[in-house]
C-alpha positions in Angstrom: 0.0 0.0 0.0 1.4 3.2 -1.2 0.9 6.1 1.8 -0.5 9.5 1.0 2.4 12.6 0.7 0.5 14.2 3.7 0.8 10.9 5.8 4.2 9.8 5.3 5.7 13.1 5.8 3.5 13.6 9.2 5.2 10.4 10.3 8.5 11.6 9.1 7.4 14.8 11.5 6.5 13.1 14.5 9.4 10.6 14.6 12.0 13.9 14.0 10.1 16.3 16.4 10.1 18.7 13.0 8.2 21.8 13.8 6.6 21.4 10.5 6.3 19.6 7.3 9.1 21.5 5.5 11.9 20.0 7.8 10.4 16.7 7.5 10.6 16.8 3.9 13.8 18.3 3.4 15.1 15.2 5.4 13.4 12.9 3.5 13.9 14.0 -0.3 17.9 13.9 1.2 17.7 10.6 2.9 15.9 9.0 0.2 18.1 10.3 -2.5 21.0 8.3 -0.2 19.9 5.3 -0.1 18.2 4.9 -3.8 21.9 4.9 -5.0 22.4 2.1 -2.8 19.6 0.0 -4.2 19.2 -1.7 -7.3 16.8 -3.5 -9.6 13.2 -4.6 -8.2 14.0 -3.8 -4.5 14.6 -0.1 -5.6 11.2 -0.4 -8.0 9.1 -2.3 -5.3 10.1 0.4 -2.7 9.2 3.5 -5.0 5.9 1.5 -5.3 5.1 2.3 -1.4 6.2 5.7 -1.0 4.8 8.7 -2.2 5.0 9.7 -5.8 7.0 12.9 -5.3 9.7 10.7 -2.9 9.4 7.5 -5.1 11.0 9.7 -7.8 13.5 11.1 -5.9 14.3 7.3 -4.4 14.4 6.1 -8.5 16.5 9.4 -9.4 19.6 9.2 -6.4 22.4 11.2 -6.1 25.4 9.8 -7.4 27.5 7.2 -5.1 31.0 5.7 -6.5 31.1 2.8 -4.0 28.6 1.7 -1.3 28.5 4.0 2.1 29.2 2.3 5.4 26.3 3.4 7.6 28.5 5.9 8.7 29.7 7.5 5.9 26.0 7.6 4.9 25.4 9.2 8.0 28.1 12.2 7.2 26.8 12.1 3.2 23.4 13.2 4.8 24.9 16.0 7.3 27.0 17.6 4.4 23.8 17.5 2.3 21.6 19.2 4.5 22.1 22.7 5.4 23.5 23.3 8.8 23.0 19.7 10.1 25.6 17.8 12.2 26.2 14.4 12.2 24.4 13.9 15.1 21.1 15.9 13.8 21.7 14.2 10.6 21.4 10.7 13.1 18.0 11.7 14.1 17.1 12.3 10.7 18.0 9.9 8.7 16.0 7.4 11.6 13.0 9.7 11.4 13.1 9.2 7.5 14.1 5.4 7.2 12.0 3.9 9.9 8.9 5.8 8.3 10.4 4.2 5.2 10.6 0.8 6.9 7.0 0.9 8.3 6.2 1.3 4.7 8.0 -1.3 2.7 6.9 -4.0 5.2 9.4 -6.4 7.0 10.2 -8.6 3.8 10.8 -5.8 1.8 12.7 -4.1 4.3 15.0 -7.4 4.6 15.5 -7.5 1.3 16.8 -3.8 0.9 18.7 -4.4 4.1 20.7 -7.7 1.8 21.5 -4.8 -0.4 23.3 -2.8 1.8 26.5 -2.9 4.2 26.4 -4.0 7.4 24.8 -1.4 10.2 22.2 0.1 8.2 19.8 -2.0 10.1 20.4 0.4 13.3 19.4 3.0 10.6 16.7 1.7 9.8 15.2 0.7 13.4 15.7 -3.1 12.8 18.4 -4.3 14.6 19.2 -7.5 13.9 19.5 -10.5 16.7 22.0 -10.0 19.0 23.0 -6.6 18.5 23.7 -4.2 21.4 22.2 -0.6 20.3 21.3 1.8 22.9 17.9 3.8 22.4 17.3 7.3 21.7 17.7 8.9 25.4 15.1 11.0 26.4 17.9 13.9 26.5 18.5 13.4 22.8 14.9 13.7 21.8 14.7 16.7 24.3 18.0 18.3 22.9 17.3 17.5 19.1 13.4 19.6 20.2 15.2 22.3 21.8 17.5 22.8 18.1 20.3 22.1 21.0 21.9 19.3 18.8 
């Protein structure tokens, strides 16, 4: 099922504690231009078919990548993509963007475009695999990354 514009962003919103709409979709046209250059084939087509038209075409048209990003260099791609975000804002976003993603795609499509990329991106994604040892989001975080503090 393909979510409305209005909904997905909303959810992108709520999970980010964006004031409004614009930051959520700054975030997500950035994050989602990321990762389509990681994905290929019917796993990139069959995600497009869940988001929004507007994002699905900015998932099937990525930015350029020469090589695969570790999970950390995505995370620093994203913060040097979006204007005055740190790595650490650029965290929160690219979680409130790819676990809206995640809801969306379902959990066998969101194995399957986790097979596609390096290791780690399932803490991007919120679906750590078994046995891994991630701490939450602390309360100070969410309260920080609110405040603009982050």
């Amino acid at each position: 099922m393909t979510l409305r514009w209005e909904a997905f962003l909303e959810e992108v919103r709520e999970r980010g504690a964006y004031d409004g709409p614009r930051d959520a979709e700054r975030a997500a046209r950035v994050v989602l231009a990321l990762l389509g250059a990681h994905l290929a084939g019917e796993v990139r087509a069959h995600l497009a078919a869940r988001l929004p038209e507007t994002l699905a075409l900015v998932l099937l048209n990525p930015l350029q990548a020469a090589e695969p990003l570790s999970p950390d260099r995505f995370v620093r791609a994203t913060a040097a993509w979006i204007e005055g975000a740190t790595e650490q804002s650029s965290l929160w976003d690219i979680g409130a963007v790819l676990s809206t993603t995640a809801d969306a795609a379902g959990d066998d499509l969101t194995r399957q475009i986790l097979l596609q990329l390096p290791p780690g991106y399932d803490l991007l994604f919120g679906h750590p695999r078994a046995g891994c040892t991630a701490q939450p989001v602390s309360a100070t975080d969410r309260t920080a990354r609110t405040e603009g503090t982050l």
